[in-house]
N, C-alpha and C positions, 0 to 999 in steps of 0.2 A: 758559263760561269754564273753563279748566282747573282738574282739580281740584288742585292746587297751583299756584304762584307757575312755576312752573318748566317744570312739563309740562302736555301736552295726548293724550286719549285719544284716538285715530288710527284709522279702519278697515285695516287691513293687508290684507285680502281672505278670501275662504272657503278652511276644508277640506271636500273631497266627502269624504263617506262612503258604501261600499257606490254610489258612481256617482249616487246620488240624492237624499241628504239631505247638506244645506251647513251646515256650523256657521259663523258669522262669527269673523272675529276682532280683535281690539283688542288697540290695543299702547301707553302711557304714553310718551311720546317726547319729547323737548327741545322746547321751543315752537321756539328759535331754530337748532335741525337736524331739524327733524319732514321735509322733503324727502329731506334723505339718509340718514337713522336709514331712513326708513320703504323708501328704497330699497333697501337694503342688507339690511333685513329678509325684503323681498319675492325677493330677488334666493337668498338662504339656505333658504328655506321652499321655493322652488319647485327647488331643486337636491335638498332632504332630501324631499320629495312629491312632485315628478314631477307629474304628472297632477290627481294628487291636489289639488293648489292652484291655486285660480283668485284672481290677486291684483285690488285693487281700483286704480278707477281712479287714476291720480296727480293728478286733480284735487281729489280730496280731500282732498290733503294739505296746501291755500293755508290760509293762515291765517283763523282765525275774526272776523270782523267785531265788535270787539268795543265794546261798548254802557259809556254811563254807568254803568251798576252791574258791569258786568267790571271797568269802570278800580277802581273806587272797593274792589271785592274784591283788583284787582291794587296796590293802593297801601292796602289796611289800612287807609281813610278812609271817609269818608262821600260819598254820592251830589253833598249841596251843596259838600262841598272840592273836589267835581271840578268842579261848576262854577263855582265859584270861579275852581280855578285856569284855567279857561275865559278869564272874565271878565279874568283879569291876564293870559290871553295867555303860561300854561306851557308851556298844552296846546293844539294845534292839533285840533280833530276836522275830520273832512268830513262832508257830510249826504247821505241817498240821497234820491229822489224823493219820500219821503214827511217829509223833513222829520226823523229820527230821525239822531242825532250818530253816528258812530264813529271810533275812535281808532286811529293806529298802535302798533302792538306795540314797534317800536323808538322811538320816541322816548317813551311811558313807561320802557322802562329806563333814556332819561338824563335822565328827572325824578325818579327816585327818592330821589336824593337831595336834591331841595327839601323842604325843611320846611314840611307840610302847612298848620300856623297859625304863624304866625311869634310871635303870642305866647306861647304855650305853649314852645316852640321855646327861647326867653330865659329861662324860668320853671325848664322841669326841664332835667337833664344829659345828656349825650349817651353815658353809658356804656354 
């Protein structure tokens, strides 16, 4: 999961050094422009390195499959509110072969505004 709400750390690709030793490199990028952040990055680096830069694949750059406790870090909730809101049908996941949920990236941004417990919700203010 990213380490914020926001962004996601990215392989951008290597610098050579001296022709034989590669430093990698990582770049903090917009979850929801990490393809053209990261292109535009690559596209900069190899103009200012020449040779120098070998970028990384753009396969890279598809988003991260993200798991019941991603949502639940992406929504400042607990593991059971996500399944929760499984259960009521907020939240759609898909399951891989082995049976393990994961969740679109876009459609948590337009749950975030559903209120997690709806009692609590009634209880404190919304300021």
């Amino acid at each position: 999961m990213p380490k914020s709400k926001s962004t996601r750390p990215v392989s951008i690709g290597e610098l050579i050094i001296d022709g034989q030793t590669s430093v990698g490199l990582l770049a903090e990028l917009p979850g929801s422009e990490v393809g053209e952040k990261a292109a535009l990055l690559q596209e900069n680096l190899a103009q200012l390195l020449g040779s120098r830069f070998r970028p990384a694949n753009p396969k890279s750059f598809r988003k991260p499959k993200l798991t019941i406790s991603d949502v639940a870090d992406w929504l400042d909730c607990s593991a059971a509110s996500v399944q929760r809101m499984v259960e009521l049908r907020q939240l759609h996941p898909v399951s891989d072969e082995d049976g393990e949920l994961y969740f679109d990236e876009a459609e948590l941004e337009s749950v975030k505004h559903i209120p997690i417990n709806r009692g609590l919700t009634r209880i404190l203010s919304r300021n």
